[in-house]
N, C-alpha and C positions, 0 to 999 in steps of 0.2 A: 396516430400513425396506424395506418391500415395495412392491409393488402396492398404490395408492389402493383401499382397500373404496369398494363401490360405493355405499353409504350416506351418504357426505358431501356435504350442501348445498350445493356450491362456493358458489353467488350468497350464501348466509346466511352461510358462514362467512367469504367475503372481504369481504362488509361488514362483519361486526364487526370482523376483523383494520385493518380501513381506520378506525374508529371509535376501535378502541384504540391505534394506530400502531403495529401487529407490520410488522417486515418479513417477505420471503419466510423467509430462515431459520428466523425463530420461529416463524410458522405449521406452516412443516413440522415442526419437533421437536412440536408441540403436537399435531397431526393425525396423528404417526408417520408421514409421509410423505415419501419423496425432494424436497426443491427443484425437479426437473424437473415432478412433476407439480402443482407449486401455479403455474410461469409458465406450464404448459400451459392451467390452468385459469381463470388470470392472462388469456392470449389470449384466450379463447374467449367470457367474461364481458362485457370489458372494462373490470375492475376491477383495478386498479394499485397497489400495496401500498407503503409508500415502499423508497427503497434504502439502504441503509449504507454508507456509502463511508470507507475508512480513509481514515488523512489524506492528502487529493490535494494535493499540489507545488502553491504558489502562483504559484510562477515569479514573484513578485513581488522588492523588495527587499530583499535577504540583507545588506544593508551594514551594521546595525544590529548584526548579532550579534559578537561579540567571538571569532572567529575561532581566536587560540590557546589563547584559555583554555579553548573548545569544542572543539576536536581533543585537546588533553591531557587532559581528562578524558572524552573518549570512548573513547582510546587506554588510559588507564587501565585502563578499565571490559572495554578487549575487545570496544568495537562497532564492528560494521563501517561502511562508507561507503554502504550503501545505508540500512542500520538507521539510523544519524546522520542523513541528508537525509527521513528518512519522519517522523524523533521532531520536527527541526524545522520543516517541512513546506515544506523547499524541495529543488529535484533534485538530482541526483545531478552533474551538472553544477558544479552551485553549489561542492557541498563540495570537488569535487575541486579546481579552482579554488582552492580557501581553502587544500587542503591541498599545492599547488607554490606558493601564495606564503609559508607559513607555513613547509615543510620539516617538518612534522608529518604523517607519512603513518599513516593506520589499516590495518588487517589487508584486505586483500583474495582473496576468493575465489578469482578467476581471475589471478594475477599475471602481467603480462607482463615475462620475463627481460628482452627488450631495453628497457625501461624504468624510470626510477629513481623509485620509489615510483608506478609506475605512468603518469608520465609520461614522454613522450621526453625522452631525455639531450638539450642542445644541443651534445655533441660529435657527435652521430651522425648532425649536417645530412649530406644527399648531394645534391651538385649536379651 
């Protein structure tokens, strides 16, 4: 994907992409074009394409979900604690949470040695 050819009708083609509900993405794959130059062309118009949003964290209430039966078979499965908190679409927060009261810790990334599945130990208050 190059340079936008200078042959394409932004205003014709972002109103149909607006008609058919293309996001930026698929516009560009359709047009062979980079995504920079379809929001460039996005601004300039002012035609607004919708957006795709993965699943955004409700931050809502997580208390419904069944907690251990959901860390054990994501532990199973070998998912992480971000991938867990995105498939149920609550944060990252939430699950960790579920998983120091559960003691069902999943695989993490970044581990941090001084703490036990990720949380602090409560032996290692300092006062």
């Amino acid at each position: 994907m190059g340079k936008a050819p200078p042959s394409i009708d932004w205003m014709s083609e972002l109103t149909e992409a607006v008609k058919n509900g293309l996001s930026v993405g698929e516009l560009s794959k359709k047009l062979g074009v980079q995504t920079s130059a379809v929001y460039k062309h996005e601004h300039r118009t002012g035609i607004r394409l919708k957006r795709i949003r993965k699943a955004v964290p409700h931050k809502g209430n997580a208390s419904g979900i069944d907690w251990p039966k959901v860390l054990q078979e994501a532990k199973a499965s070998g998912m992480s604690t971000t991938a867990l908190a995105w498939s149920l679409g609550v944060t990252l927060a939430a699950v960790l949470s579920a998983e120091d009261r559960t003691g069902v810790y999943l695989k993490r990334r970044h581990p941090n040695k001084k703490r036990i599945g990720g949380f602090k130990d409560s032996s290692d208050k300092t006062e």
